[in-house]
C-alpha positions in Angstrom: 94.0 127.9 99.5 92.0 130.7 98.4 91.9 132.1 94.8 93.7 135.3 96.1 96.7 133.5 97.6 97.4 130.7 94.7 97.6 134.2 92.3 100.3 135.8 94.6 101.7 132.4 94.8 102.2 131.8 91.4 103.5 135.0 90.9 106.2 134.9 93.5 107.2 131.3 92.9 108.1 132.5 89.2 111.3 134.6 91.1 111.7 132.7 93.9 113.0 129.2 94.2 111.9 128.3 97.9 108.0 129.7 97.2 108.1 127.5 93.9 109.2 124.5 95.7 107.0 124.7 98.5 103.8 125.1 96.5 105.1 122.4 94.1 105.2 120.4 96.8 102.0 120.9 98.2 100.4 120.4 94.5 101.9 116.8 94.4 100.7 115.9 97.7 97.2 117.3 96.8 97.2 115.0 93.7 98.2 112.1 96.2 95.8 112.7 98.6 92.7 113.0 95.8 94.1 109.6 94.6 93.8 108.0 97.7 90.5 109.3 98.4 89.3 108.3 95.5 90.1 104.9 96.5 86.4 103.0 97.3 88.3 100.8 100.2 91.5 101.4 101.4 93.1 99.4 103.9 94.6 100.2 107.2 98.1 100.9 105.9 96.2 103.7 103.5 94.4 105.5 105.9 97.4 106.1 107.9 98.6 106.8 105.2 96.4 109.1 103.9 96.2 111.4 107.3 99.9 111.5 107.4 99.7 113.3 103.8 97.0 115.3 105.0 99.5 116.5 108.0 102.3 117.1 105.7 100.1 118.9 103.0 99.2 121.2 106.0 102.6 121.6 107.4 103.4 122.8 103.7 100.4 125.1 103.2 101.7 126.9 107.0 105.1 127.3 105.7 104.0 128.4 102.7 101.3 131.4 103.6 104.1 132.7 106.2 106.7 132.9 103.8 104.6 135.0 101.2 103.2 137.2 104.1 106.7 137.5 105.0 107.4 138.7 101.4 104.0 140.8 100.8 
């Protein structure tokens, strides 16, 4: 996300709840995700792991951006 959009973020999430759980959300699974790929080797099970994160972290970031356009 861009500077611009974690600011407006931040602001909104502080009134409302679904804006502060989505991009609490998508904060943990960025922390996941950096964990895993800081992993030298990871086995199978991670990687599929890992791109399933990447999905959901995505899935989150979409819902996220249209609800605070939807707000702006």
């Amino acid at each position: 996300m861009q500077a611009d959009e974690i600011k407006k973020i931040e602001e909104l999430a502080k009134t409302d709840a679904q804006v502060k759980e989505l991009y609490e959300k998508h904060s943990e699974l960025k922390k996941i995700i950096q964990k895993l790929e800081e992993k030298p080797h990871r086995i199978p099970a991670e990687e599929v792991e890992l791109k399933t994160l990447k999905k959901e972290k995505l899935d989150v970031k979409t819902n996220l951006l249209s609800l605070i356009e939807n707000k702006a």
